[in-house]
N, CA, C and O atoms as a Tripos MOL2 file, in Angstrom:
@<TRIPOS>MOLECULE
protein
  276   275    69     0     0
PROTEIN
NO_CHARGES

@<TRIPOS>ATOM
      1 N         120.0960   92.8370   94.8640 N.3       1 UNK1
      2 CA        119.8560   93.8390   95.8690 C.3       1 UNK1
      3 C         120.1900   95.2280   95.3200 C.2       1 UNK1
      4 O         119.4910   96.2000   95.6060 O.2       1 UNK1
      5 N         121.0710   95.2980   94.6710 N.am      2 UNK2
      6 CA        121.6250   96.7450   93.9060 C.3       2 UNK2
      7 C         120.3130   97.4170   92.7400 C.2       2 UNK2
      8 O         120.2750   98.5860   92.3590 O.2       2 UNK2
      9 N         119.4750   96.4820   92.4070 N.am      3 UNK3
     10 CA        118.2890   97.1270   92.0850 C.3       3 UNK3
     11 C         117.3940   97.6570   92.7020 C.2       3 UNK3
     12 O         116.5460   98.4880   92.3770 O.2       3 UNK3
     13 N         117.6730   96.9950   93.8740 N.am      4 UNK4
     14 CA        115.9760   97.4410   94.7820 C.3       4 UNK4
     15 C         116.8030   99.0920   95.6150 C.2       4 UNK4
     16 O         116.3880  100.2500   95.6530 O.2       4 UNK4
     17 N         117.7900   98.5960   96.0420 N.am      5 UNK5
     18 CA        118.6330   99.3260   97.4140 C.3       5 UNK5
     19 C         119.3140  100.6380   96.2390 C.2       5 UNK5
     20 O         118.9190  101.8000   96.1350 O.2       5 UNK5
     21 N         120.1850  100.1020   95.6410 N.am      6 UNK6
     22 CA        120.7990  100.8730   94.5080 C.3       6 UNK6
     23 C         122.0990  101.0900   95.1780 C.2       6 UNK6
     24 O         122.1100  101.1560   96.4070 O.2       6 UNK6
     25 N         123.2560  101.2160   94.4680 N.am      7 UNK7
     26 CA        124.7220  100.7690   94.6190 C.3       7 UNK7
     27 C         125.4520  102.7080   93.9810 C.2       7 UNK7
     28 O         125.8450  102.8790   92.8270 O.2       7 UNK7
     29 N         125.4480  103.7120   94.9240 N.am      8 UNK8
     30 CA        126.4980  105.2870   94.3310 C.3       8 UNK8
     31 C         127.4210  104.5290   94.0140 C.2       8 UNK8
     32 O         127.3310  104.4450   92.7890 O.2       8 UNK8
     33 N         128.3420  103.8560   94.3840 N.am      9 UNK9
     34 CA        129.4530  103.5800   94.1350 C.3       9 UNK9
     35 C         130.1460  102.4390   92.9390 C.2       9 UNK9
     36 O         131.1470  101.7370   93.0760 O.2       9 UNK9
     37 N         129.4210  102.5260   92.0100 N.am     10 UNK10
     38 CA        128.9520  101.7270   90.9220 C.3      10 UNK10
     39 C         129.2660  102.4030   90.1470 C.2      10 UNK10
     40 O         129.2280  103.5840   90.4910 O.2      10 UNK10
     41 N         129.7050  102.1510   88.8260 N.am     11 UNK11
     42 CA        130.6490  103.0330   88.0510 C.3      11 UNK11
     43 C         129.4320  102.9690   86.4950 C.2      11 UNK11
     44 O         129.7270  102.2190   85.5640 O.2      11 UNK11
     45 N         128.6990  103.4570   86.4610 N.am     12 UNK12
     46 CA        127.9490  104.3300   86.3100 C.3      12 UNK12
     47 C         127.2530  103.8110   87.4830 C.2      12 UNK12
     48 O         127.1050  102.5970   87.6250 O.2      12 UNK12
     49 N         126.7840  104.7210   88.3970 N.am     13 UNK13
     50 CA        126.0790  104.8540   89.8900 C.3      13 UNK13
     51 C         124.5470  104.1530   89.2800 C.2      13 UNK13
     52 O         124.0230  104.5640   88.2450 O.2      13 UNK13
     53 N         124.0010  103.1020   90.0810 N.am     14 UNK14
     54 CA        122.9160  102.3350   89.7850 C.3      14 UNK14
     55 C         121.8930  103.0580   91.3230 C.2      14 UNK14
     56 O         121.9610  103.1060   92.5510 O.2      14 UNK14
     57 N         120.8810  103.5680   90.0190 N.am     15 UNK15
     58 CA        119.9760  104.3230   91.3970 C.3      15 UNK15
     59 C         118.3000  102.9730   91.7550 C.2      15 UNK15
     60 O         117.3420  102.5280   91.1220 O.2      15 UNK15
     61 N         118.6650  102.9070   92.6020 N.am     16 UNK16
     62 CA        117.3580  101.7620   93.0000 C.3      16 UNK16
     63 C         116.3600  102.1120   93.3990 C.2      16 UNK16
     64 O         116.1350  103.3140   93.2650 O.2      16 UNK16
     65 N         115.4840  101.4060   93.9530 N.am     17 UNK17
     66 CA        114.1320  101.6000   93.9270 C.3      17 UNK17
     67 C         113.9170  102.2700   95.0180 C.2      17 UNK17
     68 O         113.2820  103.3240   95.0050 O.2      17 UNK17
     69 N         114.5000  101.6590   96.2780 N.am     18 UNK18
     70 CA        114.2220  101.9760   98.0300 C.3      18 UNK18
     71 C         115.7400  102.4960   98.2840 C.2      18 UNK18
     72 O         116.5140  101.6320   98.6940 O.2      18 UNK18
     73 N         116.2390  103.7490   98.0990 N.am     19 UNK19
     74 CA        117.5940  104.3090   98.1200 C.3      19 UNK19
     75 C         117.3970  104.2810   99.5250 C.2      19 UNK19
     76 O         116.4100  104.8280  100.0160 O.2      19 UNK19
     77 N         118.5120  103.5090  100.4380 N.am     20 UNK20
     78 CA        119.0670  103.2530  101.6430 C.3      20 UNK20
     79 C         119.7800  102.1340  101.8510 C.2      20 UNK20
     80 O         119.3760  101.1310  101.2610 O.2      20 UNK20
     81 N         120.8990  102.0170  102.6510 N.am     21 UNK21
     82 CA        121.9020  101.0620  103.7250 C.3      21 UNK21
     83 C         121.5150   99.6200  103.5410 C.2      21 UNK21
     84 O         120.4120   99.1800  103.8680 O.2      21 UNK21
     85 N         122.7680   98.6910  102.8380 N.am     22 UNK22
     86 CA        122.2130   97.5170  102.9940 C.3      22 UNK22
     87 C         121.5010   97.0460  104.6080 C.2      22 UNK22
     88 O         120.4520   96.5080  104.9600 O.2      22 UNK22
     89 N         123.1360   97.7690  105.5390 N.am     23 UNK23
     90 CA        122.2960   97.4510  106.9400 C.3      23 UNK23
     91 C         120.7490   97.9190  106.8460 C.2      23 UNK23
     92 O         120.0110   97.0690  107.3440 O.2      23 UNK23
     93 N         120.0230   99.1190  106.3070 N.am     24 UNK24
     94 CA        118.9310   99.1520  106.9570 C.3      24 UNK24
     95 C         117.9090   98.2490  106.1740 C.2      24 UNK24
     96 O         116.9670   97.7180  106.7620 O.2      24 UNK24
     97 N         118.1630   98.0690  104.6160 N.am     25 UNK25
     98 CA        117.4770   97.0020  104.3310 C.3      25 UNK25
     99 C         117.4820   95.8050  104.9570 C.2      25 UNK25
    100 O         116.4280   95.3060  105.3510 O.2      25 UNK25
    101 N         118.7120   95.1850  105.1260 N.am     26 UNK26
    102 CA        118.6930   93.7750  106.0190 C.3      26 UNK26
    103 C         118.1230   94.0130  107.3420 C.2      26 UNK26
    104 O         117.2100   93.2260  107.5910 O.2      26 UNK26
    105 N         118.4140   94.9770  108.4030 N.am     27 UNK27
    106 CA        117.0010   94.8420  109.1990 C.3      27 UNK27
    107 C         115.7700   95.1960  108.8330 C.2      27 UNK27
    108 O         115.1990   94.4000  109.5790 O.2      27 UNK27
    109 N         114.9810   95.6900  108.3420 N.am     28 UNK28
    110 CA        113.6050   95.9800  107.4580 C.3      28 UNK28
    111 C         113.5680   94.3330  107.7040 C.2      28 UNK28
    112 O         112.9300   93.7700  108.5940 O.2      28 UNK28
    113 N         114.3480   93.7440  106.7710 N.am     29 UNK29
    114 CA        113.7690   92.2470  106.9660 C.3      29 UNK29
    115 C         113.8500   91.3950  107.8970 C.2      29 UNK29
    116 O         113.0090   90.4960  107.9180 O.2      29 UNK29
    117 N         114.8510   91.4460  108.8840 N.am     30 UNK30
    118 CA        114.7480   90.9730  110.1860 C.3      30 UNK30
    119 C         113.2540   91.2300  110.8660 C.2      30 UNK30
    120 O         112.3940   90.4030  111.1680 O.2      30 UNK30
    121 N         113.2560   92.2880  110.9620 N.am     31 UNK31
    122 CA        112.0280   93.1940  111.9430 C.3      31 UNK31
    123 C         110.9270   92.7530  110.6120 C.2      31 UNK31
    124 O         109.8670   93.3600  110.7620 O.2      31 UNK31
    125 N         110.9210   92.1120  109.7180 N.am     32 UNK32
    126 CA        109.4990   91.5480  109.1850 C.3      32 UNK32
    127 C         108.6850   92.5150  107.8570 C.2      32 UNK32
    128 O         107.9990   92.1380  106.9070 O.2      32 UNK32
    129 N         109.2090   94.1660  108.3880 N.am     33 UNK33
    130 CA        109.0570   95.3060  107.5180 C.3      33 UNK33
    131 C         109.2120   94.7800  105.9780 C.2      33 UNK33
    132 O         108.3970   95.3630  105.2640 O.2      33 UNK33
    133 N         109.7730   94.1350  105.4800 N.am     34 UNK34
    134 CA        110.8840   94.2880  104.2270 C.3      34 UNK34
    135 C         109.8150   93.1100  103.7490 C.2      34 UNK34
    136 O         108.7910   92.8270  104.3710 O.2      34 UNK34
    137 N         110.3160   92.3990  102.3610 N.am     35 UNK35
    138 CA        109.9530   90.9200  101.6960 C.3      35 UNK35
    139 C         111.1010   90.2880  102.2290 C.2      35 UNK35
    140 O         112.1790   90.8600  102.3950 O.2      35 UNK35
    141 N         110.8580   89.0760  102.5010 N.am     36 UNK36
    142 CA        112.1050   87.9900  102.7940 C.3      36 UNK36
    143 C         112.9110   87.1330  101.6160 C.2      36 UNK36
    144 O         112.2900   86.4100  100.8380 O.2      36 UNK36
    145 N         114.4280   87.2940  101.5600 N.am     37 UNK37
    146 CA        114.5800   86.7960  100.1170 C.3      37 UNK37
    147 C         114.8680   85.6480   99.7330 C.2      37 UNK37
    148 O         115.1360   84.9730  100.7270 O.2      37 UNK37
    149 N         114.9700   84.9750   98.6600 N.am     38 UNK38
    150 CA        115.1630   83.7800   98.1860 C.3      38 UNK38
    151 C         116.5500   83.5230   98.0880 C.2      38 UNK38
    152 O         117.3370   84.2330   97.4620 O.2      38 UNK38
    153 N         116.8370   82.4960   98.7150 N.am     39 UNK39
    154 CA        118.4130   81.6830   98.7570 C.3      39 UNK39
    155 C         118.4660   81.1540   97.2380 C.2      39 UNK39
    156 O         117.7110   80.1830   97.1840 O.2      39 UNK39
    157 N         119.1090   81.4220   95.8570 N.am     40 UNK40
    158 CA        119.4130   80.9240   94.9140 C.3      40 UNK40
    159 C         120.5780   79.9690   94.9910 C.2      40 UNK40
    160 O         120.6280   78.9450   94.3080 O.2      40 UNK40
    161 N         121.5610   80.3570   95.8900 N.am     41 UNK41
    162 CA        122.5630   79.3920   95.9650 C.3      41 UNK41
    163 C         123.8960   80.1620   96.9160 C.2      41 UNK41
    164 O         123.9110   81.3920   96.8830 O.2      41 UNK41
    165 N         125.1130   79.3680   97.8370 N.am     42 UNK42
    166 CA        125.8280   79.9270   98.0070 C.3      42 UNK42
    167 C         125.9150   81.6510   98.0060 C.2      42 UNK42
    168 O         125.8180   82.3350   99.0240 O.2      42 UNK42
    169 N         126.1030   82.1310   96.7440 N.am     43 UNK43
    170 CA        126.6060   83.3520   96.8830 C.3      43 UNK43
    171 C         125.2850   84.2530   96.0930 C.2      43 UNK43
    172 O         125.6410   85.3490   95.6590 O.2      43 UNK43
    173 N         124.3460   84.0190   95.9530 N.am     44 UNK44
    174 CA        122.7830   84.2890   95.1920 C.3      44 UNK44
    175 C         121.8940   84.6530   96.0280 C.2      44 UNK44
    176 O         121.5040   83.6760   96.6680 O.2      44 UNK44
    177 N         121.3310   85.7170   96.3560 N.am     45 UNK45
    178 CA        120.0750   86.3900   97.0910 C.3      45 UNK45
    179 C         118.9620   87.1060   96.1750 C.2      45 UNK45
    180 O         119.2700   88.0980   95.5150 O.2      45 UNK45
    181 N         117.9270   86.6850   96.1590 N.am     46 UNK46
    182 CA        116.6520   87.1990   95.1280 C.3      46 UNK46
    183 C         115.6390   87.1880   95.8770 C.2      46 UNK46
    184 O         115.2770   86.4090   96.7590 O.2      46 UNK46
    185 N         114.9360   88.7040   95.1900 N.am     47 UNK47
    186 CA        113.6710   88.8120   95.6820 C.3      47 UNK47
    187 C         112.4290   88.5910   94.6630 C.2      47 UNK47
    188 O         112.7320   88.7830   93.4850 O.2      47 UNK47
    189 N         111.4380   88.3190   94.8450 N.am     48 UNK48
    190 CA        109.9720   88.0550   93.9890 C.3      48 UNK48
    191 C         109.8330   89.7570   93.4720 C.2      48 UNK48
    192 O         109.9970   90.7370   94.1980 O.2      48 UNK48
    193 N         109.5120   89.7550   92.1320 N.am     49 UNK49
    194 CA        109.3430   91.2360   92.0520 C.3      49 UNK49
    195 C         107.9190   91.4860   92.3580 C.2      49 UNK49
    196 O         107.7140   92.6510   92.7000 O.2      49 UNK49
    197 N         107.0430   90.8420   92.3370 N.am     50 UNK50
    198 CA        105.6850   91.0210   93.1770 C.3      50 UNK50
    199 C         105.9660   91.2870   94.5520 C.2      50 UNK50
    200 O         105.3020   92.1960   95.0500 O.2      50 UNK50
    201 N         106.6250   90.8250   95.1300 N.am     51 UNK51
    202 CA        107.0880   91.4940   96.2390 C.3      51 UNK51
    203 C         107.3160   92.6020   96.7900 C.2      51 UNK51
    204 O         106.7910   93.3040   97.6530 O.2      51 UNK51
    205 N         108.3560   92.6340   96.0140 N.am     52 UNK52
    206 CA        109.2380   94.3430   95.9980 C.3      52 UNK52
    207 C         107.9830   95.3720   95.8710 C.2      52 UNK52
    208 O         107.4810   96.1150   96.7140 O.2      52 UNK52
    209 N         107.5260   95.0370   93.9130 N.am     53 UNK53
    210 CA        106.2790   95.6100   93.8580 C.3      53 UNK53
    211 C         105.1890   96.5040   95.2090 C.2      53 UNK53
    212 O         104.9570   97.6950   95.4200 O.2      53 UNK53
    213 N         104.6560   94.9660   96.0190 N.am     54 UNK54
    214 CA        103.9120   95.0580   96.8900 C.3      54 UNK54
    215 C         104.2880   96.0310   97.9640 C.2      54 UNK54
    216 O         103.4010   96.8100   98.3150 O.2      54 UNK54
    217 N         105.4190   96.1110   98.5250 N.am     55 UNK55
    218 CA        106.0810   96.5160   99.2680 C.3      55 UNK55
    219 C         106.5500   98.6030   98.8240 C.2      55 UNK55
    220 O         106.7790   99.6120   99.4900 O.2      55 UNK55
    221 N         106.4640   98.2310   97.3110 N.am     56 UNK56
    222 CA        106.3850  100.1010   97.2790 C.3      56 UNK56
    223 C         105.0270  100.4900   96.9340 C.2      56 UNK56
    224 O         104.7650  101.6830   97.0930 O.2      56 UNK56
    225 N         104.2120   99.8130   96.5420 N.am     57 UNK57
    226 CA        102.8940  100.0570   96.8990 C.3      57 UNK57
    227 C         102.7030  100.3020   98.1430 C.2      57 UNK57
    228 O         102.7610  101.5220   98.2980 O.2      57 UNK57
    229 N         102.4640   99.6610   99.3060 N.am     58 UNK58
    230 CA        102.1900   99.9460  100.5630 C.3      58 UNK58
    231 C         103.0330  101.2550  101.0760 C.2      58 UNK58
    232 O         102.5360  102.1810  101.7160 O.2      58 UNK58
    233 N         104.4360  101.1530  100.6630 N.am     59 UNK59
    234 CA        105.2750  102.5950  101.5290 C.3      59 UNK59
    235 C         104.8530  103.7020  100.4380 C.2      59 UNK59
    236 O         105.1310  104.8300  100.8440 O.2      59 UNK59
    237 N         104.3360  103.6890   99.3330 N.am     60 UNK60
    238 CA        103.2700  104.6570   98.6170 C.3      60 UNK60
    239 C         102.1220  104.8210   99.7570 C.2      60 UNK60
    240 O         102.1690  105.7190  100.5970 O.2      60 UNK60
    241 N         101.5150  104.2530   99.7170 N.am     61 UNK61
    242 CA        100.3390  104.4130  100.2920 C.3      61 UNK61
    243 C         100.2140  105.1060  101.4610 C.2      61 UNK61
    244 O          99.4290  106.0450  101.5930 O.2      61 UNK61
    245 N         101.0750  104.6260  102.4780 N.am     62 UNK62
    246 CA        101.5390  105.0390  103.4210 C.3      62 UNK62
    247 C         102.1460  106.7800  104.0170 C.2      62 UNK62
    248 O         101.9200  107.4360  105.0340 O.2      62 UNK62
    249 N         103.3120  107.1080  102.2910 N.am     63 UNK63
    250 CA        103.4150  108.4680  102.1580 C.3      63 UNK63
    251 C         102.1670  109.3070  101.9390 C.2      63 UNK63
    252 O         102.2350  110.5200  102.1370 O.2      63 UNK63
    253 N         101.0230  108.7370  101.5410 N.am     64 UNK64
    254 CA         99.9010  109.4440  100.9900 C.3      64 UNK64
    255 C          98.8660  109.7660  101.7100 C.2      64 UNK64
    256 O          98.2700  110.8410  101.6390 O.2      64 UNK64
    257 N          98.5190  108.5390  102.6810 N.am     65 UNK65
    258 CA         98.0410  108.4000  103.5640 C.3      65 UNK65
    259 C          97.0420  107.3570  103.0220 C.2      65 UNK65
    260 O          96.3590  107.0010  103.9830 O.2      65 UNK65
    261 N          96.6850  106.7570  101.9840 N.am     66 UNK66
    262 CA         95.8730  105.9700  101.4440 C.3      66 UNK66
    263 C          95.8460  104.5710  102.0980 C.2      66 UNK66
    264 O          96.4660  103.6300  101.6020 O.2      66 UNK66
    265 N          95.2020  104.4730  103.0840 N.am     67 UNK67
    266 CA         94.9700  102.9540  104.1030 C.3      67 UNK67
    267 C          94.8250  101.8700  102.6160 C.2      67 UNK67
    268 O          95.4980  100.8410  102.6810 O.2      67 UNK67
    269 N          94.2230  102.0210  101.6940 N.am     68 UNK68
    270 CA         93.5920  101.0470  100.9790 C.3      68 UNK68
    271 C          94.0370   99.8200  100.1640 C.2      68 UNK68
    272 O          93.5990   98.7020   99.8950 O.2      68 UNK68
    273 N          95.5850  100.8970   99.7880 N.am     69 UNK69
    274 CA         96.3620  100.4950   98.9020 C.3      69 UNK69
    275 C          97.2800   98.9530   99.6150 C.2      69 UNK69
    276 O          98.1130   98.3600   98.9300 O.2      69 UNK69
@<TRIPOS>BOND
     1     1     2 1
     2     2     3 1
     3     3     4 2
     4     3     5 am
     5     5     6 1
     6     6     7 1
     7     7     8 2
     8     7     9 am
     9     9    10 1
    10    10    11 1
    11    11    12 2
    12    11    13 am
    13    13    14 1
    14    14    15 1
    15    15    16 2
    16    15    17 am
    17    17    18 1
    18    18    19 1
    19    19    20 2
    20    19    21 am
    21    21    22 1
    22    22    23 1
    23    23    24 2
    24    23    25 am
    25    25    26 1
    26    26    27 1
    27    27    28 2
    28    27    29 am
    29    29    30 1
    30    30    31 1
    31    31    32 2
    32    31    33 am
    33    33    34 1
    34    34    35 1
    35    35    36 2
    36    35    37 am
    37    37    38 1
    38    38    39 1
    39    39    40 2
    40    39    41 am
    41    41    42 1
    42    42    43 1
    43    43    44 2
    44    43    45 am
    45    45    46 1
    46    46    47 1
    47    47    48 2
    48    47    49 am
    49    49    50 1
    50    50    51 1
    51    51    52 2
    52    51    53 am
    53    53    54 1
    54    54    55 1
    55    55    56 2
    56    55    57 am
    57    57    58 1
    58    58    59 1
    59    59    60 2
    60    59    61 am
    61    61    62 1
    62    62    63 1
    63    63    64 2
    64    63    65 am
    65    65    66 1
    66    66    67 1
    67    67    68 2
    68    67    69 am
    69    69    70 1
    70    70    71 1
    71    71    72 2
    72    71    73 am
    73    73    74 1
    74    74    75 1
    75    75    76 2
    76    75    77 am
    77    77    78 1
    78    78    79 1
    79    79    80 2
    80    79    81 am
    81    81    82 1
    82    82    83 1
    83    83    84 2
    84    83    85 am
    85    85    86 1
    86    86    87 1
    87    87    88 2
    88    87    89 am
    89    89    90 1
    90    90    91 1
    91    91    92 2
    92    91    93 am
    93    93    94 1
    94    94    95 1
    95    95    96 2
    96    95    97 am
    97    97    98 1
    98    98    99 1
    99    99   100 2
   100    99   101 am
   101   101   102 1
   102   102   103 1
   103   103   104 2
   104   103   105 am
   105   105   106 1
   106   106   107 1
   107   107   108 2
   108   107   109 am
   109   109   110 1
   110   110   111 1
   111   111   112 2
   112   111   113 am
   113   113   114 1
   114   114   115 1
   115   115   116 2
   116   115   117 am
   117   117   118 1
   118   118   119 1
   119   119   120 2
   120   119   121 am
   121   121   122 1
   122   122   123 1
   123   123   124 2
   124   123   125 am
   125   125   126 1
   126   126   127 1
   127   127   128 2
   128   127   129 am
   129   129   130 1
   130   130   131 1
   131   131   132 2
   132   131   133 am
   133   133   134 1
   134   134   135 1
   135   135   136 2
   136   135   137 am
   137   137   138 1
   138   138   139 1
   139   139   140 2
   140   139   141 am
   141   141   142 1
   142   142   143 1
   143   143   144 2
   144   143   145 am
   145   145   146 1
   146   146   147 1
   147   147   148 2
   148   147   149 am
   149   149   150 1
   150   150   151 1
   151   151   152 2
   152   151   153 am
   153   153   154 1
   154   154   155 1
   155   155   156 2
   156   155   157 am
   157   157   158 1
   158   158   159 1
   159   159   160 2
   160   159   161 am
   161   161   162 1
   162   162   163 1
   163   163   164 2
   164   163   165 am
   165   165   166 1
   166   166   167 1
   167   167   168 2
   168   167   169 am
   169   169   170 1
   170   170   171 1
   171   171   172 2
   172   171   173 am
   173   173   174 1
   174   174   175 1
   175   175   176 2
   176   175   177 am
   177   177   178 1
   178   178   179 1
   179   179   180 2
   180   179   181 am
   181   181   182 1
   182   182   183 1
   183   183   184 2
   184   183   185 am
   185   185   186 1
   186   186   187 1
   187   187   188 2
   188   187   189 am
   189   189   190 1
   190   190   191 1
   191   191   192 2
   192   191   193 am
   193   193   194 1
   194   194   195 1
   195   195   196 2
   196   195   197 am
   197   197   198 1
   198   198   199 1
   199   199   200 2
   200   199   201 am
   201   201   202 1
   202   202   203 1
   203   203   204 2
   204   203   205 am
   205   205   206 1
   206   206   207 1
   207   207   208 2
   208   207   209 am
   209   209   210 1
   210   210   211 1
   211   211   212 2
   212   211   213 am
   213   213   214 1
   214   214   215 1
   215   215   216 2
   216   215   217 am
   217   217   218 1
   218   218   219 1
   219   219   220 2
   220   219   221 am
   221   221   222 1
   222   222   223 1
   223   223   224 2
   224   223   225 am
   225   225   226 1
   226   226   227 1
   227   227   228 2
   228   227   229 am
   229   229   230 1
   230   230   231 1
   231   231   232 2
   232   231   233 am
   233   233   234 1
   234   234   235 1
   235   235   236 2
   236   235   237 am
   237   237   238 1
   238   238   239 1
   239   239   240 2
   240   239   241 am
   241   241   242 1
   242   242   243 1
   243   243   244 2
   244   243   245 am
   245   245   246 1
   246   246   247 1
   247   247   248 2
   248   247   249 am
   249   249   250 1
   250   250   251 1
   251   251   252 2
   252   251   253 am
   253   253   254 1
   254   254   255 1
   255   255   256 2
   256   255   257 am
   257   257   258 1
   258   258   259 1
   259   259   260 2
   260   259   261 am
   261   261   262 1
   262   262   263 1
   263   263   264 2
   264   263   265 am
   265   265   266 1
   266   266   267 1
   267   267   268 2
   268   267   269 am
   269   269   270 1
   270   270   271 1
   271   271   272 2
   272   271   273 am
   273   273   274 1
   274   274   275 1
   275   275   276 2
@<TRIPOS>SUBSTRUCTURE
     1 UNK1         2 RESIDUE 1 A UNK
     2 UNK2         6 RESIDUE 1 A UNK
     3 UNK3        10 RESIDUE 1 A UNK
     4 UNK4        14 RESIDUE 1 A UNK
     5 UNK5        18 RESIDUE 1 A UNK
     6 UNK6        22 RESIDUE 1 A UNK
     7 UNK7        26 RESIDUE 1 A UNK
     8 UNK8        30 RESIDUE 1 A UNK
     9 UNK9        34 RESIDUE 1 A UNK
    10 UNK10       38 RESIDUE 1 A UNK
    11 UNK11       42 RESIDUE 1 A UNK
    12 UNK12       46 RESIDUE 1 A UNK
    13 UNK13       50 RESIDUE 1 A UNK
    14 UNK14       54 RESIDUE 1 A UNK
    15 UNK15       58 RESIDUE 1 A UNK
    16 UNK16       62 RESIDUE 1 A UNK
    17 UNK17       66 RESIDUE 1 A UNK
    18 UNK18       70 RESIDUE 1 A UNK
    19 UNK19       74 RESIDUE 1 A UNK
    20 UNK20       78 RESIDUE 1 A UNK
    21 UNK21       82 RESIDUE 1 A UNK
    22 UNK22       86 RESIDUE 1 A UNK
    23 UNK23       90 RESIDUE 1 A UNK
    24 UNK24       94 RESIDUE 1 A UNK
    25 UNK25       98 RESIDUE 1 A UNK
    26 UNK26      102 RESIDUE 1 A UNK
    27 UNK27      106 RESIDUE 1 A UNK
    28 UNK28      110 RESIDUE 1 A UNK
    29 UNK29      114 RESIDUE 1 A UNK
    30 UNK30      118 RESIDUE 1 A UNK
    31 UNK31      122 RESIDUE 1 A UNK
    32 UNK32      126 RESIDUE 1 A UNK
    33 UNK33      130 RESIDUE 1 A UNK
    34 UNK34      134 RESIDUE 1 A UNK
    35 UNK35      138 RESIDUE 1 A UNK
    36 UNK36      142 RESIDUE 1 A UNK
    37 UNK37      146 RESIDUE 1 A UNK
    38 UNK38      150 RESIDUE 1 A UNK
    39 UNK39      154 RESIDUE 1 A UNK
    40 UNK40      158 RESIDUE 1 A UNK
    41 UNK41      162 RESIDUE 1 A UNK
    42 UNK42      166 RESIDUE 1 A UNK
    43 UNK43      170 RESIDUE 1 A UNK
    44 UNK44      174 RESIDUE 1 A UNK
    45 UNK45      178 RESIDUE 1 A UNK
    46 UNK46      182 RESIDUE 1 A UNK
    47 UNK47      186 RESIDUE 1 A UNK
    48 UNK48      190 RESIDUE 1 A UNK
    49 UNK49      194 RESIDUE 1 A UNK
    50 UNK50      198 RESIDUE 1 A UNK
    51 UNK51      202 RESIDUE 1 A UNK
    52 UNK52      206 RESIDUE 1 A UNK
    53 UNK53      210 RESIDUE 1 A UNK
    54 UNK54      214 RESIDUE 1 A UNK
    55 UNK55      218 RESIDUE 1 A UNK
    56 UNK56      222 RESIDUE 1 A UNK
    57 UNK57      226 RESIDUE 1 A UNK
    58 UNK58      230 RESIDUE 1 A UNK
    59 UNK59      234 RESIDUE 1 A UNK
    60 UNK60      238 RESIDUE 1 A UNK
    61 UNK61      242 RESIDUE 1 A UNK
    62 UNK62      246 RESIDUE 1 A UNK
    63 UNK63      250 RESIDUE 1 A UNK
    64 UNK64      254 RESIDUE 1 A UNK
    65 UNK65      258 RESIDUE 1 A UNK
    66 UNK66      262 RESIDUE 1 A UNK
    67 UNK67      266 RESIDUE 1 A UNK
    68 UNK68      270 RESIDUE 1 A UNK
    69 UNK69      274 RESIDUE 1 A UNK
């Protein structure tokens, strides 16, 4: 998650892809907005990077106004 979301408080600060709130990422995915992630195990949460991908494509598109994308 610290790749996609990105972690300031990370000692060198890790800047991510979709800079915002785990809370607001974890609802994004409640509310369906977001990709839904993969249970690896116990303490393991992963996302498809086609996913992610897909997902800043569209909020690209979206800033642009490009329906197509």
């Amino acid at each position: 998650m610290k790749q996609i979301i990105g972690d300031p408080k990370a000692n060198p600060p890790i800047y991510g892809l979709l800079p915002m709130s785990k809370s607001s990422w974890w609802d994004g995915i409640k509310k369906g907005i977001f990709p839904k992630p993969i249970k690896m195990g116990p303490n393991m949460t992963a996302w498809r990077v086609e996913d992610i991908a897909q997902l800043i494509a569209r909020l690209g598109a979206q800033c642009t106004g490009n329906a197509d994308a």
